[in-house]
C-alpha positions as CSV (number, residue, x, y, z in Angstrom):
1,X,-19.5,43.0,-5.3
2,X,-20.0,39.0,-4.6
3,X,-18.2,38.1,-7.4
4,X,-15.1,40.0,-6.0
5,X,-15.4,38.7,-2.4
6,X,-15.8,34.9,-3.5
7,X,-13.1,35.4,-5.9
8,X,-10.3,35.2,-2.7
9,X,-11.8,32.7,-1.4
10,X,-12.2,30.5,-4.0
11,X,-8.2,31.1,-4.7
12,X,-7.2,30.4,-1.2
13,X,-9.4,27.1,-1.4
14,X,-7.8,26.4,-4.7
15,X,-4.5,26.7,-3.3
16,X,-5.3,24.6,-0.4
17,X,-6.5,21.8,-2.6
18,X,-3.4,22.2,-4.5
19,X,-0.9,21.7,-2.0
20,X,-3.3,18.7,-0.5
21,X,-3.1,16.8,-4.0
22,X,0.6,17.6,-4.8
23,X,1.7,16.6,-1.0
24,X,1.5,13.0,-1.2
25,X,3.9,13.4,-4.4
26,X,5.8,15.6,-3.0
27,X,6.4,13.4,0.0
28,X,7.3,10.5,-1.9
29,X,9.6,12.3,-3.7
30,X,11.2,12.9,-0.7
31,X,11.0,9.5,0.6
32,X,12.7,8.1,-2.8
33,X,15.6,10.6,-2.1
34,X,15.6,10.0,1.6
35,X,16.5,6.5,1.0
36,X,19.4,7.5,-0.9
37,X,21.1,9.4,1.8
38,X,24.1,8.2,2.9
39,X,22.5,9.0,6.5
40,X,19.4,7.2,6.2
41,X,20.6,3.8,4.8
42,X,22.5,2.7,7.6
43,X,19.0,2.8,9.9
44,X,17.3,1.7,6.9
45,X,20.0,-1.1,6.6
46,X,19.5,-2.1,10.4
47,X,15.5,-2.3,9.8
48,X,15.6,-4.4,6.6
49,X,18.3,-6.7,8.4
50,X,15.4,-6.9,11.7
51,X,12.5,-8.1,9.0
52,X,14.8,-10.6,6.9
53,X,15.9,-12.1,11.0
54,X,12.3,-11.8,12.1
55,X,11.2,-13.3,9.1
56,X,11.3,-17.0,10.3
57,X,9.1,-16.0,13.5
58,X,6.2,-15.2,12.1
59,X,3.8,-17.3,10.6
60,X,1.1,-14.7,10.2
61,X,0.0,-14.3,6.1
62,X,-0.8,-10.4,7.3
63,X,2.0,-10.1,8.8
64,X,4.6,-11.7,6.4
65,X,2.5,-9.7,3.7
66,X,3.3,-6.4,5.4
67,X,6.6,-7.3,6.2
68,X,6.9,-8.1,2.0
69,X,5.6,-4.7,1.7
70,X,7.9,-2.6,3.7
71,X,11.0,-4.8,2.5
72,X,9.7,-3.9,-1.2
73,X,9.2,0.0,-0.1
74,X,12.8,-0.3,1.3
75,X,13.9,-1.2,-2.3
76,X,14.7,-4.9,-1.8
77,X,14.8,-6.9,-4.7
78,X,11.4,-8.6,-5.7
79,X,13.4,-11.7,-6.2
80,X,14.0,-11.5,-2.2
81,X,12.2,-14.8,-0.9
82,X,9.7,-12.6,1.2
83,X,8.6,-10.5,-1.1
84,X,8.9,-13.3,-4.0
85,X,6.6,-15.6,-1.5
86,X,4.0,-12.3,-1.2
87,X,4.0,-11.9,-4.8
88,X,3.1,-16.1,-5.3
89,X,0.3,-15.3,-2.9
90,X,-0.7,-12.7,-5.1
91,X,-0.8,-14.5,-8.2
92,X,-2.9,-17.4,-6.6
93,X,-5.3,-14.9,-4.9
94,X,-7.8,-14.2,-7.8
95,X,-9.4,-17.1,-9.9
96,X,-11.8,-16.4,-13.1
97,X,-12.1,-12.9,-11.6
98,X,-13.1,-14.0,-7.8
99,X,-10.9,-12.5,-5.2
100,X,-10.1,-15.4,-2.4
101,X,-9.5,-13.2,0.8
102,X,-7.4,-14.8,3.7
103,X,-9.5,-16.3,6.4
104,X,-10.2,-15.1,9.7
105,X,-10.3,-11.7,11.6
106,X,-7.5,-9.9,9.9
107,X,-8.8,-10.3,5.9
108,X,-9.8,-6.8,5.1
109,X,-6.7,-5.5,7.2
110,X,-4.6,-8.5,4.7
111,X,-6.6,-7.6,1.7
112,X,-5.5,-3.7,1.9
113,X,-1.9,-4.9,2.4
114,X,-1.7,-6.7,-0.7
115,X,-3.8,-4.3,-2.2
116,X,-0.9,-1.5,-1.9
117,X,1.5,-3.9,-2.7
118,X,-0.2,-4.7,-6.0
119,X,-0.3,-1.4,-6.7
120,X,3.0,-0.7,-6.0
121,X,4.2,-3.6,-7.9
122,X,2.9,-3.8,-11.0
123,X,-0.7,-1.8,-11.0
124,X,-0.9,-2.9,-15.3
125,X,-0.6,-6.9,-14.3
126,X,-2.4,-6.9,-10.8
127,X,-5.3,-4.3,-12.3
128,X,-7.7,-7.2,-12.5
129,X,-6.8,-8.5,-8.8
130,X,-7.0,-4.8,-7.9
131,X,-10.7,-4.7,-8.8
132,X,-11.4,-8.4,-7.6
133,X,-10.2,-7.7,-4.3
134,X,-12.0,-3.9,-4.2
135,X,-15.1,-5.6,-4.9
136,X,-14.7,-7.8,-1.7
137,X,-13.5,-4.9,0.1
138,X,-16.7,-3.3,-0.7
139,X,-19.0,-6.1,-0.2
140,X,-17.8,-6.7,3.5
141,X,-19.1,-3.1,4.2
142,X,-22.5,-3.0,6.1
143,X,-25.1,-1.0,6.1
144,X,-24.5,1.5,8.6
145,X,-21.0,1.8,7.0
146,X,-19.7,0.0,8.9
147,X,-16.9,-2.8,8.6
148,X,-17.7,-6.8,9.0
């Protein structure tokens, strides 16, 4: 009698599991074919356009990092002097293993940036940055769980 009530349940949690891991691909699916659309490139057009103007104003690593990111999500070319500048920061970011985070109040919110552009990138070349820059990540965490 338990085993058949369970059973349902432990579909309907299976299915819900399911459709929570196979969303994020799903989505991105969608976002690959979104971009595309005849309809969604002019507005996409319009917003790469803004970042490459915008580009000069800010001076902010974080920033021009997340900028590099979105202009590399909109399928720019990595060779575009953004994301080519992002990608130098990269390379110079780990030595002999050591992750050198940016400085002041914004390095985790910098170092999960380039984090997902690594990723994105080239997760086979950046795979040792990945974990140099997870172990700061997780060395900045206090105690209570907190963030520093």
């Amino acid at each position: 009698m338990l085993e058949t009530q369970t059973a349902p349940r432990f579909r309907r949690f299976s299915v819900k599991l399911a459709v929570l891991l196979l969303l994020p691909l799903l989505w991105q699916g969608a976002a690959r074919a979104a971009l595309k659309d005849p309809i969604a490139k002019q507005p996409l057009a319009k917003g790469v356009a803004f970042l490459k103007g915008y580009e000069s104003k800010v001076k902010s690593v974080p920033h021009r990092m997340l900028m590099a990111y979105a202009l590399f999500k909109a399928e720019e070319p990595v060779s575009s002097p953004l994301i080519a500048e992002a990608v130098k920061s990269l390379d110079a970011r780990v030595t002999n293993g050591v992750f050198k985070p940016h400085t002041g109040g914004e390095a985790l919110y910098a170092t999960g940036v380039e984090m997902m552009l690594m990723a994105d990138l080239n997760p086979d070349k950046y795979r040792d940055h990945l974990a140099a820059a997870s172990e700061y990540v997780l060395g900045q965490q206090n105690s209570d769980g907190s963030w520093a």
